[in-house]
Each structure stands twice: as structure tokens, then as C-alpha cells.
HTML snippet that shows the backbone in 3Dmol.js (N, CA, C, O; Angstrom):
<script src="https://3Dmol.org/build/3Dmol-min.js"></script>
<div id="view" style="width:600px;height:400px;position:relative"></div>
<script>
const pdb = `
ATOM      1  N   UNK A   1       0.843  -1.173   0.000  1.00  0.00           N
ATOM      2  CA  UNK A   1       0.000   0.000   0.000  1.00  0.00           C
ATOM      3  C   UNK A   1       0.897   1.247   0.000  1.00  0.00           C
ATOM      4  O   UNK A   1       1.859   1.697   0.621  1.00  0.00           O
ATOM      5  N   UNK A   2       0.523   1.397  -0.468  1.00  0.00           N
ATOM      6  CA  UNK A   2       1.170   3.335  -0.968  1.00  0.00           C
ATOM      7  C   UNK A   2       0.968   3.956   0.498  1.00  0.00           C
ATOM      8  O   UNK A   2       0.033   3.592   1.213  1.00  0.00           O
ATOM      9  N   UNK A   3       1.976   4.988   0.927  1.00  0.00           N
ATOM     10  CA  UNK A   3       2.061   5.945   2.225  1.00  0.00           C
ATOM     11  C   UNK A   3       2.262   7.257   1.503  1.00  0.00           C
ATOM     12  O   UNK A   3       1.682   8.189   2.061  1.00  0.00           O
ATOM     13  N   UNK A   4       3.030   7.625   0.246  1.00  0.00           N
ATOM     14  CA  UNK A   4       3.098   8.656  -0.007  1.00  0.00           C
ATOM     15  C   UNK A   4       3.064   8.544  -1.380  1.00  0.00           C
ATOM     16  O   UNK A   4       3.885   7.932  -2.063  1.00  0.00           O
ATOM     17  N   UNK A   5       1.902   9.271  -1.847  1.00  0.00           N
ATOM     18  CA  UNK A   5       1.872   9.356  -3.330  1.00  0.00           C
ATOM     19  C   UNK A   5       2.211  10.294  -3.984  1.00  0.00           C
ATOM     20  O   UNK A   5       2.067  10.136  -5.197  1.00  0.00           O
ATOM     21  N   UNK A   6       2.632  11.274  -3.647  1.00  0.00           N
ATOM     22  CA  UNK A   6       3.740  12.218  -4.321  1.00  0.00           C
ATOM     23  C   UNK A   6       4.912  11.367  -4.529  1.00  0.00           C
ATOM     24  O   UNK A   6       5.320  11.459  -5.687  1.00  0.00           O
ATOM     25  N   UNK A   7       5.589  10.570  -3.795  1.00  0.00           N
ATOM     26  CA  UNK A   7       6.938  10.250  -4.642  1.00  0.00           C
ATOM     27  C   UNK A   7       6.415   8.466  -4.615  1.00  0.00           C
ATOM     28  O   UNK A   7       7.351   7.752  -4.974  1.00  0.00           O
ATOM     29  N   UNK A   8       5.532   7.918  -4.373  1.00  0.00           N
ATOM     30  CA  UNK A   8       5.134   6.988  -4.856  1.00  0.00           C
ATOM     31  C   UNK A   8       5.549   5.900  -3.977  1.00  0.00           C
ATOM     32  O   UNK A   8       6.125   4.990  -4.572  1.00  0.00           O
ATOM     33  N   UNK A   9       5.400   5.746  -2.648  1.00  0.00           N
ATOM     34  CA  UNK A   9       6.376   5.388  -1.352  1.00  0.00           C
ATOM     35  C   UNK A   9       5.758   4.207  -1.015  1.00  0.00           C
ATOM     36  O   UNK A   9       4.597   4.587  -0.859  1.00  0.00           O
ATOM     37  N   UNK A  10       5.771   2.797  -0.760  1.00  0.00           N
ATOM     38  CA  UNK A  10       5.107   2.408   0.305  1.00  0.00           C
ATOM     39  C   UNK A  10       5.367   2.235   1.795  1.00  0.00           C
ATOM     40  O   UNK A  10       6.057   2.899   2.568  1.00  0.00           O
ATOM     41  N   UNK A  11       4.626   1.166   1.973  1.00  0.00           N
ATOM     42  CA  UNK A  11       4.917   0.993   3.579  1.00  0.00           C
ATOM     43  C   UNK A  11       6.338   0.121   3.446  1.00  0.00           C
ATOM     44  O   UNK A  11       7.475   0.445   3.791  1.00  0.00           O
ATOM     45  N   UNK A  12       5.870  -1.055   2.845  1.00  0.00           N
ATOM     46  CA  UNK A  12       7.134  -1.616   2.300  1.00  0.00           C
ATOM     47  C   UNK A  12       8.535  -0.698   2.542  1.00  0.00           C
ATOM     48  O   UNK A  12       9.511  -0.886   3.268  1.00  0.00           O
ATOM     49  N   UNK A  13       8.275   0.093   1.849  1.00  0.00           N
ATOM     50  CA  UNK A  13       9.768   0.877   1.903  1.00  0.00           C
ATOM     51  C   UNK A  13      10.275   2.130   3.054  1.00  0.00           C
ATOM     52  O   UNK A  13      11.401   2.580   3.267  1.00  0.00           O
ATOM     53  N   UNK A  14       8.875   2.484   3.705  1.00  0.00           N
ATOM     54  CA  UNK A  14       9.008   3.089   4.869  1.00  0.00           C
ATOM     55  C   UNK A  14       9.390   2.198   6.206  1.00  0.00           C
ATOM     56  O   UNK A  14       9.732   2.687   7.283  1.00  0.00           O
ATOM     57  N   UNK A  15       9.242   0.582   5.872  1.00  0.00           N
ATOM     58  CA  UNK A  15       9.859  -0.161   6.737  1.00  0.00           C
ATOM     59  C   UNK A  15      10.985  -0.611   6.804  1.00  0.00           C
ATOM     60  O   UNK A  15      11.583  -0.855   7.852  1.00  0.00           O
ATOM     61  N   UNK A  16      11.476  -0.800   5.471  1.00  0.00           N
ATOM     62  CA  UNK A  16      12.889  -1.046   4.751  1.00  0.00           C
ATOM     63  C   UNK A  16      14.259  -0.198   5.255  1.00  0.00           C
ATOM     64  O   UNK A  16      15.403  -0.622   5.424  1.00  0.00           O
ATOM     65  N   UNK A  17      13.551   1.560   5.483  1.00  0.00           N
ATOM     66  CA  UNK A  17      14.664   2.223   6.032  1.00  0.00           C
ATOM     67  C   UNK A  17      14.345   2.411   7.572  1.00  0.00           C
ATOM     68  O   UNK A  17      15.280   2.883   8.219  1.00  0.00           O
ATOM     69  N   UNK A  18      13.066   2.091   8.341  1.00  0.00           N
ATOM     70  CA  UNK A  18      12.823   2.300   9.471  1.00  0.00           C
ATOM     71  C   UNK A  18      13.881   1.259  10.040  1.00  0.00           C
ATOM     72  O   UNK A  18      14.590   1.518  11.012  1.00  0.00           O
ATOM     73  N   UNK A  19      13.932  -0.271   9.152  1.00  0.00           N
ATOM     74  CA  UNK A  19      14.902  -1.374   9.713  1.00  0.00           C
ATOM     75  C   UNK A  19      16.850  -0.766   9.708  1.00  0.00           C
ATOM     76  O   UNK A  19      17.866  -0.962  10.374  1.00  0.00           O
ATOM     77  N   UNK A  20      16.536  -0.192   8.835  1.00  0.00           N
ATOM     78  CA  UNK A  20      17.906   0.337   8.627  1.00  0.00           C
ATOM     79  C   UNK A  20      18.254   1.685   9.270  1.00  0.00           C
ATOM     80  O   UNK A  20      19.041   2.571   8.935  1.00  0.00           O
ATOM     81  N   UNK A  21      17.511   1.567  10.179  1.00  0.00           N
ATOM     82  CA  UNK A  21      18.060   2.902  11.475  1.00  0.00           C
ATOM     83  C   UNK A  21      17.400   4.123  11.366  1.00  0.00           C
ATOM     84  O   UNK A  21      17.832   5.004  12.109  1.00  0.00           O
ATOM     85  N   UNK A  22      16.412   4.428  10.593  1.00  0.00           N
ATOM     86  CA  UNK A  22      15.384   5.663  10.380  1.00  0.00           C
ATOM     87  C   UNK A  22      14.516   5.721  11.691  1.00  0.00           C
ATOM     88  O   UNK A  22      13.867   4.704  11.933  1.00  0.00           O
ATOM     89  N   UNK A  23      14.431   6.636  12.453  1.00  0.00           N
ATOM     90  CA  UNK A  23      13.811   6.403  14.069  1.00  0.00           C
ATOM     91  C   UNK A  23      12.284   7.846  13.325  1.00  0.00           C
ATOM     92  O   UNK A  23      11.066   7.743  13.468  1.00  0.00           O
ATOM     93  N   UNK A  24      12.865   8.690  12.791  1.00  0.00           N
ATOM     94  CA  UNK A  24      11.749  10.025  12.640  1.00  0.00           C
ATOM     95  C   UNK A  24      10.991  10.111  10.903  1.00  0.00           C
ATOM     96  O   UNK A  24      11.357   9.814   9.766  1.00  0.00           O
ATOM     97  N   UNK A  25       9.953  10.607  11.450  1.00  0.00           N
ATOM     98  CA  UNK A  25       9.830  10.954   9.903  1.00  0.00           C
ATOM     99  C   UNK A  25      10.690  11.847   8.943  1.00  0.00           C
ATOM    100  O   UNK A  25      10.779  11.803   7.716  1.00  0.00           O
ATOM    101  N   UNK A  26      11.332  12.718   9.907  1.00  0.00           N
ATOM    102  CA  UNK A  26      12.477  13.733   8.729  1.00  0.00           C
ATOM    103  C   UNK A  26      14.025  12.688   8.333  1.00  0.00           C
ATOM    104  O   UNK A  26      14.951  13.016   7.590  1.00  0.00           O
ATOM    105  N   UNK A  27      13.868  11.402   9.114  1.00  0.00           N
ATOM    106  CA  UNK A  27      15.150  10.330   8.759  1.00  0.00           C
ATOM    107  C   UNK A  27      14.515   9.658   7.412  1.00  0.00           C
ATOM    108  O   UNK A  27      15.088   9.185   6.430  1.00  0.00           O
ATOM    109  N   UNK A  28      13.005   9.798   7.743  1.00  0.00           N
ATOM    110  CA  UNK A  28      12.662   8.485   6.606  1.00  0.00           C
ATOM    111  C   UNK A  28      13.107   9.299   5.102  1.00  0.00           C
ATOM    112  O   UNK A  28      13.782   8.872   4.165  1.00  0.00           O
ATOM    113  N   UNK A  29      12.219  11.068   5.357  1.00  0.00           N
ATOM    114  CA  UNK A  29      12.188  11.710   4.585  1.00  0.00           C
ATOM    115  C   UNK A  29      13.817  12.149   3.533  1.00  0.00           C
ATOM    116  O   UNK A  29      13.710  12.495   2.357  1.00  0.00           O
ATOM    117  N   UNK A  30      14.904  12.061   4.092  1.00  0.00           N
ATOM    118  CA  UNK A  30      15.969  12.070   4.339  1.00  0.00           C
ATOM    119  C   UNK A  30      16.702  10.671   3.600  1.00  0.00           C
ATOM    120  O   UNK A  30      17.831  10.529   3.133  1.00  0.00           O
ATOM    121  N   UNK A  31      15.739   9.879   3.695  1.00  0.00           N
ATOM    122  CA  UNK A  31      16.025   8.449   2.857  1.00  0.00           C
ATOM    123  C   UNK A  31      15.083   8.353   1.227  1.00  0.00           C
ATOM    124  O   UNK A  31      15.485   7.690   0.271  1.00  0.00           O
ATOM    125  N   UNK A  32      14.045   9.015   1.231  1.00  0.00           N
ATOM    126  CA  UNK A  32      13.431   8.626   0.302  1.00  0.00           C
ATOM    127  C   UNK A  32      12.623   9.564   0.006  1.00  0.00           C
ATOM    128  O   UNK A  32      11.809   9.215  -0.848  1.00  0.00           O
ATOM    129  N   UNK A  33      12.483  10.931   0.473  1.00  0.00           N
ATOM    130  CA  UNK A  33      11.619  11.989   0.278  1.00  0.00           C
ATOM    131  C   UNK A  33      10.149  12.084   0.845  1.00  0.00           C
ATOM    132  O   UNK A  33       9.544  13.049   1.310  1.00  0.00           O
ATOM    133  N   UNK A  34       9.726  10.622   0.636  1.00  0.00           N
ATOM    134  CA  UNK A  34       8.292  10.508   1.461  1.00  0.00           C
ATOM    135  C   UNK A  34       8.157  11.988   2.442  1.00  0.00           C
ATOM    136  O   UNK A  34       9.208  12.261   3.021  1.00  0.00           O
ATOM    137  N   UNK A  35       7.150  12.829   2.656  1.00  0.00           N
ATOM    138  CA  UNK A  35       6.810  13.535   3.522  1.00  0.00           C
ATOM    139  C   UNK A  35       7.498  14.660   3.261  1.00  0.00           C
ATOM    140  O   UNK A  35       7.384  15.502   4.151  1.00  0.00           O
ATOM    141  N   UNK A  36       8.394  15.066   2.052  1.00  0.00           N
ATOM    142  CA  UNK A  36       8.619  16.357   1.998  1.00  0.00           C
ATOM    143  C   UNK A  36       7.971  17.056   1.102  1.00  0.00           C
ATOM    144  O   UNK A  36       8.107  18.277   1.188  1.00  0.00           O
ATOM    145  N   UNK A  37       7.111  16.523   0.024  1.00  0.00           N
ATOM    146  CA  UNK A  37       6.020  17.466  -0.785  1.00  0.00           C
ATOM    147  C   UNK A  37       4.650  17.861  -0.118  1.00  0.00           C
ATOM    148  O   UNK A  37       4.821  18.902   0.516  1.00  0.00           O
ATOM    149  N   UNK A  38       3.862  17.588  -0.064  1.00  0.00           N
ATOM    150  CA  UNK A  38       2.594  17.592   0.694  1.00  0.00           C
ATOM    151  C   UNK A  38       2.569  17.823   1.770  1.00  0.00           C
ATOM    152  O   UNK A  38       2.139  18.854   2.286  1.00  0.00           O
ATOM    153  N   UNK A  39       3.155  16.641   2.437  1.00  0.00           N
ATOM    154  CA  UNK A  39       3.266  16.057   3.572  1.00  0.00           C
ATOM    155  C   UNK A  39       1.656  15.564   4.679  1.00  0.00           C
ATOM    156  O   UNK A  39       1.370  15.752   5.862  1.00  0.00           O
ATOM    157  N   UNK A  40       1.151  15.080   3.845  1.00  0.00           N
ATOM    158  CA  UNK A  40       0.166  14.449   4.166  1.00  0.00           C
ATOM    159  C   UNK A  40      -0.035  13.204   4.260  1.00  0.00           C
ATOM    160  O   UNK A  40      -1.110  12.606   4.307  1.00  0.00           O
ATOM    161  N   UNK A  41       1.604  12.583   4.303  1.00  0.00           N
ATOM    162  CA  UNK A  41       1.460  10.978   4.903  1.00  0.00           C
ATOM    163  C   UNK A  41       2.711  10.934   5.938  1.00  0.00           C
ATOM    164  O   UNK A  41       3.478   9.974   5.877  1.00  0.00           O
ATOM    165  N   UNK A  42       2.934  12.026   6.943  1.00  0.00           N
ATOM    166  CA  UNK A  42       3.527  11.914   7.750  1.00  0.00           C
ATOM    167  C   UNK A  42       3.434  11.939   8.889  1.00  0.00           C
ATOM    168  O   UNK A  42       4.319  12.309   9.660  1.00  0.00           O
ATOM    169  N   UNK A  43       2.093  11.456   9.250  1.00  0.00           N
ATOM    170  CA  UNK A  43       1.374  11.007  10.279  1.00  0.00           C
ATOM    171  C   UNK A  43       1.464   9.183  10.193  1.00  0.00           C
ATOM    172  O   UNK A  43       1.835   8.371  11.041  1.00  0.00           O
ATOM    173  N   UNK A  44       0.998   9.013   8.911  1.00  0.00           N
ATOM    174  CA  UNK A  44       1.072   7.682   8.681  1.00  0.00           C
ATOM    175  C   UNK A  44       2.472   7.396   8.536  1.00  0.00           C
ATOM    176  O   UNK A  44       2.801   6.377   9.143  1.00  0.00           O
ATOM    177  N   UNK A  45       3.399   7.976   7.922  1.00  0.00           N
ATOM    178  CA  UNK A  45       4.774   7.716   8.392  1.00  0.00           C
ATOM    179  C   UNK A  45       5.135   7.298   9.983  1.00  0.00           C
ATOM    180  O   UNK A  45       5.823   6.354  10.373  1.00  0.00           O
ATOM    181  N   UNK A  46       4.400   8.377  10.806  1.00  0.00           N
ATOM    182  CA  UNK A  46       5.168   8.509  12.475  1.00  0.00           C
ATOM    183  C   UNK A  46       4.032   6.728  12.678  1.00  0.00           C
ATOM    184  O   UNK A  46       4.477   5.763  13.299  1.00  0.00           O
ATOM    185  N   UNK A  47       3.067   6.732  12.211  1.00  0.00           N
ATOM    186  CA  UNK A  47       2.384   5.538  12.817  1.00  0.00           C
ATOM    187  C   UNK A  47       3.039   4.276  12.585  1.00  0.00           C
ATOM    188  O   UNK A  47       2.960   3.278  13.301  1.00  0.00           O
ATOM    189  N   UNK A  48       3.743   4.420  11.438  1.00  0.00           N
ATOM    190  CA  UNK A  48       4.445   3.258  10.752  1.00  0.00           C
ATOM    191  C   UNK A  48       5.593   2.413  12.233  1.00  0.00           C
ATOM    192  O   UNK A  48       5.757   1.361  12.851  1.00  0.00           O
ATOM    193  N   UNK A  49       6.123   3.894  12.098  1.00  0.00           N
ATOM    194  CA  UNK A  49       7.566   4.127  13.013  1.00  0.00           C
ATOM    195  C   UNK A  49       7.478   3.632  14.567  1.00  0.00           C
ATOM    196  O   UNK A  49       8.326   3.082  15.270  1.00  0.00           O
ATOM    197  N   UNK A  50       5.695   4.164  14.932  1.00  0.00           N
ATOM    198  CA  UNK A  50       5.809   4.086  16.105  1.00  0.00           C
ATOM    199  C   UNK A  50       6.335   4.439  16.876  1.00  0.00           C
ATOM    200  O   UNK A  50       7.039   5.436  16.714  1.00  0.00           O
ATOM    201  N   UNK A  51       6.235   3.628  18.422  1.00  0.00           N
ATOM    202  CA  UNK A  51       7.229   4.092  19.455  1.00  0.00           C
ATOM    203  C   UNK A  51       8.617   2.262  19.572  1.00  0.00           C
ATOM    204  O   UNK A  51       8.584   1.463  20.508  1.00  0.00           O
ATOM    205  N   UNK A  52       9.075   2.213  18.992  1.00  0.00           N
ATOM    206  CA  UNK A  52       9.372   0.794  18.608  1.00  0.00           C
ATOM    207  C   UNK A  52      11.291   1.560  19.096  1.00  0.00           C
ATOM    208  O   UNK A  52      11.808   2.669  19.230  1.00  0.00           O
ATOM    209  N   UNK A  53      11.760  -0.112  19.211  1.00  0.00           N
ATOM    210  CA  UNK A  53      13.152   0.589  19.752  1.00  0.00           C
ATOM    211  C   UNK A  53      13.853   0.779  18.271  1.00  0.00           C
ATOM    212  O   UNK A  53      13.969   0.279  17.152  1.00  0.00           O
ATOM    213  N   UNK A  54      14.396   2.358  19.479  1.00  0.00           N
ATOM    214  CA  UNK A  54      15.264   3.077  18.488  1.00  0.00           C
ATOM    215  C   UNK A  54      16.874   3.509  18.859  1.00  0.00           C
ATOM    216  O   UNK A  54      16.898   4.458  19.644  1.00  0.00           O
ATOM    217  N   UNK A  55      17.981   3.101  18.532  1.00  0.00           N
ATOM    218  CA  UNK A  55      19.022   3.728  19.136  1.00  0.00           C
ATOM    219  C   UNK A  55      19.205   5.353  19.447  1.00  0.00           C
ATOM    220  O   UNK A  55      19.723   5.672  20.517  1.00  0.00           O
ATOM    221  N   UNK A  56      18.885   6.122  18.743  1.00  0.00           N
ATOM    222  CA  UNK A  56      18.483   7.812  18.641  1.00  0.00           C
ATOM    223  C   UNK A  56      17.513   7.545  20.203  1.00  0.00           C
ATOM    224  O   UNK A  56      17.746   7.921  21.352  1.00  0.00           O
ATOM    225  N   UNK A  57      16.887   7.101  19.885  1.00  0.00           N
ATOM    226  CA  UNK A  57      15.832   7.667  20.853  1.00  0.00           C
ATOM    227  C   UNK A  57      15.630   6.814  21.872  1.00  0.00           C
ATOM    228  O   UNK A  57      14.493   6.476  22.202  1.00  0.00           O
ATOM    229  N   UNK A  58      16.864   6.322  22.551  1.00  0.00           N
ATOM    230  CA  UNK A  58      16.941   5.749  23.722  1.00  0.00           C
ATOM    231  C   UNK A  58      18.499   6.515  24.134  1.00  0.00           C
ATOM    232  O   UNK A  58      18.561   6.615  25.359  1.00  0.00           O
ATOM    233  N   UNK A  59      19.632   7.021  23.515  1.00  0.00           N
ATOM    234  CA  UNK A  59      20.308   8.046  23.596  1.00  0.00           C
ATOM    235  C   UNK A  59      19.965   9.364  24.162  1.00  0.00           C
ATOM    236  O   UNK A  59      20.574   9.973  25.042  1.00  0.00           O
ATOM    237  N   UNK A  60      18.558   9.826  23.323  1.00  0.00           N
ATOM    238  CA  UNK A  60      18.189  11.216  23.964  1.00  0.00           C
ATOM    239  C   UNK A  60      17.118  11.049  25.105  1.00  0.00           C
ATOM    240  O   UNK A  60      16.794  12.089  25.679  1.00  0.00           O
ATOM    241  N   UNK A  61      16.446   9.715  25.563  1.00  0.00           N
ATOM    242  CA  UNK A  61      15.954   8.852  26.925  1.00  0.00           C
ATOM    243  C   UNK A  61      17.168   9.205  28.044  1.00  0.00           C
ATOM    244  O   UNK A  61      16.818   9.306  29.220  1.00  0.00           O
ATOM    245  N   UNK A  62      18.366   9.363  27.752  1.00  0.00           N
ATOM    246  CA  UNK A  62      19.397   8.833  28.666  1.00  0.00           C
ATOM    247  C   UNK A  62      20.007  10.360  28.726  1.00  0.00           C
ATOM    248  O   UNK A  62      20.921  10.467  29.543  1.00  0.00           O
ATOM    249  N   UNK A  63      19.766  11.218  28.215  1.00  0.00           N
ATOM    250  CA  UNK A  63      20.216  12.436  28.363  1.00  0.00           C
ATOM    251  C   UNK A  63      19.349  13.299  29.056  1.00  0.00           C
ATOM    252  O   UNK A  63      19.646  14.331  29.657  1.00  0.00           O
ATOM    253  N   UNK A  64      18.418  12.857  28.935  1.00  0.00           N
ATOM    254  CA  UNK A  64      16.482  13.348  29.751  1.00  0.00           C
ATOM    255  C   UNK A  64      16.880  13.103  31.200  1.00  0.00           C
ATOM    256  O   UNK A  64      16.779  13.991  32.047  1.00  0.00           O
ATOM    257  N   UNK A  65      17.429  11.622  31.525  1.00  0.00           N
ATOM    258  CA  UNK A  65      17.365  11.529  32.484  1.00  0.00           C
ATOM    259  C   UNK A  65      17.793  11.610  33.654  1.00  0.00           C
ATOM    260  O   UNK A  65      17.269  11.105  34.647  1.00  0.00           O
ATOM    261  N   UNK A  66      19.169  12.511  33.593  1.00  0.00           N
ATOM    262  CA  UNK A  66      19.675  13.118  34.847  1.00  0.00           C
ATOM    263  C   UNK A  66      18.958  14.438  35.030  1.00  0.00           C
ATOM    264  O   UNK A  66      19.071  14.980  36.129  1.00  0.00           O
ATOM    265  N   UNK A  67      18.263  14.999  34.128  1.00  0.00           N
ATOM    266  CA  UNK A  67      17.606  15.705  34.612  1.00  0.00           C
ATOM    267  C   UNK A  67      16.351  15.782  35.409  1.00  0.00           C
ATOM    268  O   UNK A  67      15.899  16.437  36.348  1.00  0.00           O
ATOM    269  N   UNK A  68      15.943  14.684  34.502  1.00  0.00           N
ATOM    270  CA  UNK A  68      14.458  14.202  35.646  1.00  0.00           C
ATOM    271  C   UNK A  68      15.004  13.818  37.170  1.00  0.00           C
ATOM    272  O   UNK A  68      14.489  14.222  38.212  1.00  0.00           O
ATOM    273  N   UNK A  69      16.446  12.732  37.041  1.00  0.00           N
ATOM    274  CA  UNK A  69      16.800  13.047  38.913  1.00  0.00           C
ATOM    275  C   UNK A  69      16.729  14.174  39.437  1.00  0.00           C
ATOM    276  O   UNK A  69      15.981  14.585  40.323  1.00  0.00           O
ATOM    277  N   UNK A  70      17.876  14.888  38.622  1.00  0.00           N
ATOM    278  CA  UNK A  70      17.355  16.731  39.560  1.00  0.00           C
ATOM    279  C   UNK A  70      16.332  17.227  39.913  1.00  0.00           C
ATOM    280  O   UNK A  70      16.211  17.935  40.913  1.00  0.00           O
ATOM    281  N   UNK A  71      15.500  16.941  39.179  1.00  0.00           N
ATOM    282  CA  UNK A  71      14.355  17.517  39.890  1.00  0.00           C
ATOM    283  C   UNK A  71      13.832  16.819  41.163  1.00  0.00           C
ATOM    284  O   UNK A  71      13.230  17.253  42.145  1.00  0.00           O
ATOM    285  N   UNK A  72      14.099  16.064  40.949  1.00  0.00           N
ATOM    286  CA  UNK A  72      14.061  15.225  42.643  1.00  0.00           C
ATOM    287  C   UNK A  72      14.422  15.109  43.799  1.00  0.00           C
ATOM    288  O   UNK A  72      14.066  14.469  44.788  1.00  0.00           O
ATOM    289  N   UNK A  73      15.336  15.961  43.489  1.00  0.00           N
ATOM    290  CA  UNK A  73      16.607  16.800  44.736  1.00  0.00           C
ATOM    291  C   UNK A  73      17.304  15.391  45.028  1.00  0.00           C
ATOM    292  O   UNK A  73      17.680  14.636  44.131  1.00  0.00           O
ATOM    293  N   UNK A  74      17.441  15.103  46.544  1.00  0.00           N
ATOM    294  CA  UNK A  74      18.145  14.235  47.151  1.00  0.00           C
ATOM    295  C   UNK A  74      17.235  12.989  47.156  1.00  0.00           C
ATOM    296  O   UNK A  74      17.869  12.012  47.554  1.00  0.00           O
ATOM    297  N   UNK A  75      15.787  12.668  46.802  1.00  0.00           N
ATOM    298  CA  UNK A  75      15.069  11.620  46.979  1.00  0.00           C
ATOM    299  C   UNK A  75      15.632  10.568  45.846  1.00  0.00           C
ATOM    300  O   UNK A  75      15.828  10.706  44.639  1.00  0.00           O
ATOM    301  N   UNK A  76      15.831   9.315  46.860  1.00  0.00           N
ATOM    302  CA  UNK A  76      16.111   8.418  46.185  1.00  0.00           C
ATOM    303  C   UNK A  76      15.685   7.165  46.484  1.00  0.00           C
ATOM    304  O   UNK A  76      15.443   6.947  47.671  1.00  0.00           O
ATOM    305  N   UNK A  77      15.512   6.163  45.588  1.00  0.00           N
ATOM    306  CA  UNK A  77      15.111   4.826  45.910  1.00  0.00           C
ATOM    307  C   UNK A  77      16.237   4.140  46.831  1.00  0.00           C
ATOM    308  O   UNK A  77      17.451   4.331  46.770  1.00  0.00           O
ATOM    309  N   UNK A  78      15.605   3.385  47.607  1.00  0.00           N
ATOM    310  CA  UNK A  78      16.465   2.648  48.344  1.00  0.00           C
ATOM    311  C   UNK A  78      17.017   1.274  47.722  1.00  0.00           C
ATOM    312  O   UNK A  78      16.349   0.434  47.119  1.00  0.00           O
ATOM    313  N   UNK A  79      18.155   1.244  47.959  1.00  0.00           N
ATOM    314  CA  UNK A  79      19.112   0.349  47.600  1.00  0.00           C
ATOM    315  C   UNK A  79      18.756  -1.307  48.040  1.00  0.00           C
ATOM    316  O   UNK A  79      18.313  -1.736  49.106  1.00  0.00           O
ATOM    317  N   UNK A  80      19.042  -1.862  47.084  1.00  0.00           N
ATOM    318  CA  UNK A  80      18.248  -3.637  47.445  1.00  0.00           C
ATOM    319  C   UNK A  80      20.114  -3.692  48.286  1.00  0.00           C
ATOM    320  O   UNK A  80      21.150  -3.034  48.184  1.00  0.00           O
ATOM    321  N   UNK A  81      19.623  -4.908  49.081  1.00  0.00           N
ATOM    322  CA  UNK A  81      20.778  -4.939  50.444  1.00  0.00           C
ATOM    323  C   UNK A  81      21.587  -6.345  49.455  1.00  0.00           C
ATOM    324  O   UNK A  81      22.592  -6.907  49.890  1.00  0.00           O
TER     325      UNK A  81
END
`;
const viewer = $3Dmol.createViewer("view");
viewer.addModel(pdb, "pdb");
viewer.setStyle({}, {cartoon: {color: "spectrum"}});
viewer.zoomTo();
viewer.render();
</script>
């Protein structure tokens, strides 16, 4: 099934580069143009993509998260003995 019919895209091939390390729609776009004319299948792009593991976006998970400690001040979970 077709995702972008301006450059004639399917899912097929929006999965093809999602496997090959495409985490966003501007990576897919970036691979194959999908979503830079119209851009009225880049919703269905992000649906494609999901929230599915991504190296990018478990990198910027891990940069989030000393900040989310800070905000926590000194509270911390207690340590298994």
C-alpha cells in the first residue's frame, strides 16, 4: 500500500529504512523523500515508526534523564541490600 503518493512510497519501503536505522519521519524523509512534498502521509509515516526501539531515541531517553533526577533533589530509591 502506498504511504506517499507524491513520490510513490510504500509501507514496504518506509519499513525497509525504518529497519535500517530511520527512528523520525524527517530520517525516513531524508532516505526517500516521502513527507517532503505535501506532507500528508507523515502522520502515517510517524504511525508506521511508532514508538518501537530506536538507538536515537533511547540516547536522547538517557540524556532526559539526569535531569528528571534533579528535579528530585536528594530523593532516592532505596538500595536492594
Amino acid at each position: 500500500m502506498y504511504v506517499c503518493s507524491c513520490f510513490g512510497i510504500t509501507e514496504a519501503q518506509v519499513k525497509k529504512h525504518a529497519d535500517a536505522g530511520a527512528c523520525t519521519p524527517r530520517q525516513i524523509a531524508s532516505a526517500c523523500k516521502a513527507g517532503t512534498d505535501c506532507g500528508g502521509c507523515v502522520r502515517r509515516i510517524q504511525a508506521l515508526l511508532g514508538r518501537g526501539d530506536c538507538p536515537r531515541r533511547e540516547l536522547l531517553d538517557q540524556r532526559q534523564e539526569p535531569a528528571a533526577v534533579s528535579a528530585l533533589g536528594d530523593a532516592r530509591l532505596p538500595e536492594a541490600a
